[in-house]
C-alpha positions in Angstrom: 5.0 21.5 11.3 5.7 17.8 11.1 7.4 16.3 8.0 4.6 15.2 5.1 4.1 11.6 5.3 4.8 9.4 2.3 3.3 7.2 0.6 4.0 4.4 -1.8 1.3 3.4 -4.2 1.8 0.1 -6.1 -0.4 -0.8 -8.9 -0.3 -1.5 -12.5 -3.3 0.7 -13.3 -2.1 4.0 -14.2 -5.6 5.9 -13.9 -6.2 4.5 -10.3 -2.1 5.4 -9.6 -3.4 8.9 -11.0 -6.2 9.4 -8.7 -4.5 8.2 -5.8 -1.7 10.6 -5.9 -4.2 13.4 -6.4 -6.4 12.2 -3.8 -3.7 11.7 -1.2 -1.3 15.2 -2.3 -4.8 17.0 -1.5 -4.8 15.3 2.0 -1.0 16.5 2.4 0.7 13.3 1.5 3.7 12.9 -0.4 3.2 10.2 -2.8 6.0 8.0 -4.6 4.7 5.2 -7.1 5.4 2.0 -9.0 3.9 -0.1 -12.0 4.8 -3.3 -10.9 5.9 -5.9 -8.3 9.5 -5.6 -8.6 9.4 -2.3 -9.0 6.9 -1.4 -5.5 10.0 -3.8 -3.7 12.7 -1.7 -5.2 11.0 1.7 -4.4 10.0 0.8 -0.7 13.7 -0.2 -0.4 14.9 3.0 -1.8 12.1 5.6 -0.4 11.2 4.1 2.8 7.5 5.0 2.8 5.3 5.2 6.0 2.9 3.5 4.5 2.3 1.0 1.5 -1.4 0.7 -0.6 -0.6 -2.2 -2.9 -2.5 -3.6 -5.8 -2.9 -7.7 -5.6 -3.1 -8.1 -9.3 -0.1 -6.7 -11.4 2.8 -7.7 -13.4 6.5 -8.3 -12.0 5.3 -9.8 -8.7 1.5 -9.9 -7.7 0.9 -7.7 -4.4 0.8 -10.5 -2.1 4.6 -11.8 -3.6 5.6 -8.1 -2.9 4.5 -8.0 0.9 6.3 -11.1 2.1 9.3 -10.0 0.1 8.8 -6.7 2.1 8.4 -8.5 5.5 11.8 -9.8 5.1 13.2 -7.0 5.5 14.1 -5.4 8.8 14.1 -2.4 7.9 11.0 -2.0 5.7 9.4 -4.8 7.2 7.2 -3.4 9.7 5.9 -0.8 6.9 1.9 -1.3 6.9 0.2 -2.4 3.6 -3.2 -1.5 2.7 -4.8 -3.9 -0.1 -6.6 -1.7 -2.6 -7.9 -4.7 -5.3 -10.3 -5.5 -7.8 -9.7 -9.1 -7.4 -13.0 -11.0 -6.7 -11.3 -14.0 -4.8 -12.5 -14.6 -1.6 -9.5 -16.1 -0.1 -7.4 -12.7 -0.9 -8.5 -10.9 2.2 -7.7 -13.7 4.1 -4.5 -13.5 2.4 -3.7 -10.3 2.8 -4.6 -10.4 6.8 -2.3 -13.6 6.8 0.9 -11.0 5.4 -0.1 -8.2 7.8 -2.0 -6.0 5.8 -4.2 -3.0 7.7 -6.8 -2.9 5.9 -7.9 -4.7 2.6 -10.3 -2.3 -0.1 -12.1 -3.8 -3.1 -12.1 -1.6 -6.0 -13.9 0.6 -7.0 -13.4 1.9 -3.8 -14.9 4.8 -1.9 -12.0 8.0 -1.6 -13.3 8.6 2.2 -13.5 5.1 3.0 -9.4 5.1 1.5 -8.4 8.2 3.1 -10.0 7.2 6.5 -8.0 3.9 6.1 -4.7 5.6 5.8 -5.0 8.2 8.3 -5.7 4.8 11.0 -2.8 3.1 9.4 -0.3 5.7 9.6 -1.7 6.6 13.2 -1.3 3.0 14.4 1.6 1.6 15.4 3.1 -1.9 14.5 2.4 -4.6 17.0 5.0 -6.6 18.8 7.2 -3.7 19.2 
C-alpha cells in the first residue's frame, strides 16, 4: 500500500485545526499542524507535507505572508495550498490565485466540498514541471 499522504493544516482556530485532523485521519491522511504563520513556514520546512490548507487570517504571519515565504523555497515551493478562510474580502481569492493556491474555501465550509478539494490537489501535479 502507498505511504499515507500528509497534510499540513495552518490556522489559528484550534476547533477548526480539530475537525480537520479528524476529518482528514478518517480519509487516511496523516495530519501535522500549526497555530500560526511562522510556525506553518517552520513546519512545512521541517515535515515536508504534500499538501498545505492554510488559514488567511492568523497571528505570526497572515496565510498569504506564509505562501510567498513558502514559494521561495525550492524545495517546498511547489507544495500546493488550499485557502480554507473566513475572511470576507473579495480581493483574497484573487490573492490567493495570484500565490498559487488550488483551491480557495470560505468558512464554514462544507467537509465533502474540502475533502473533494484535497483529493484533486494531491492528485494534480504542479505546472511548469
Amino acid at each position: 500500500m502507498a505511504p499515507k499522504k500528509k497534510i499540513l493544516i495552518v490556522d489559528d482556530e484550534r476547533d477548526i485545526v480539530k475537525a480537520l485532523t479528524i476529518r482528514l485521519q478518517s480519509s487516511g491522511y496523516n495530519t501535522v499542524v500549526a497555530f500560526d504563520g511562522a510556525q506553518g513556514v517552520f513546519m512545512a520546512h521541517k515535515e515536508r507535507p504534500h499538501l498545505i490548507i492554510l488559514d488567511i487570517r492568523m497571528p505570526a504571519g497572515d496565510g498569504f505572508s506564509v505562501a510567498e515565504k513558502l514559494k521561495e523555497s525550492k524545495r517546498i515551493g511547489r507544495i500546493p495550498i488550499i485557502f480554507v478562510t473566513g475572511s470576507p474580502e473579495r480581493s483574497a481569492e484573487e490573492r490567493a490565485r495570484e500565490l498559487g493556491a488550488r483551491y480557495f474555501i470560505k468558512k464554514p465550509y462544507d467537509p465533502g466540498e474540502l475533502l473533494d478539494a484535497v483529493r484533486r490537489a494531491l492528485e494534480t501535479k504542479p505546472s511548469g514541471g
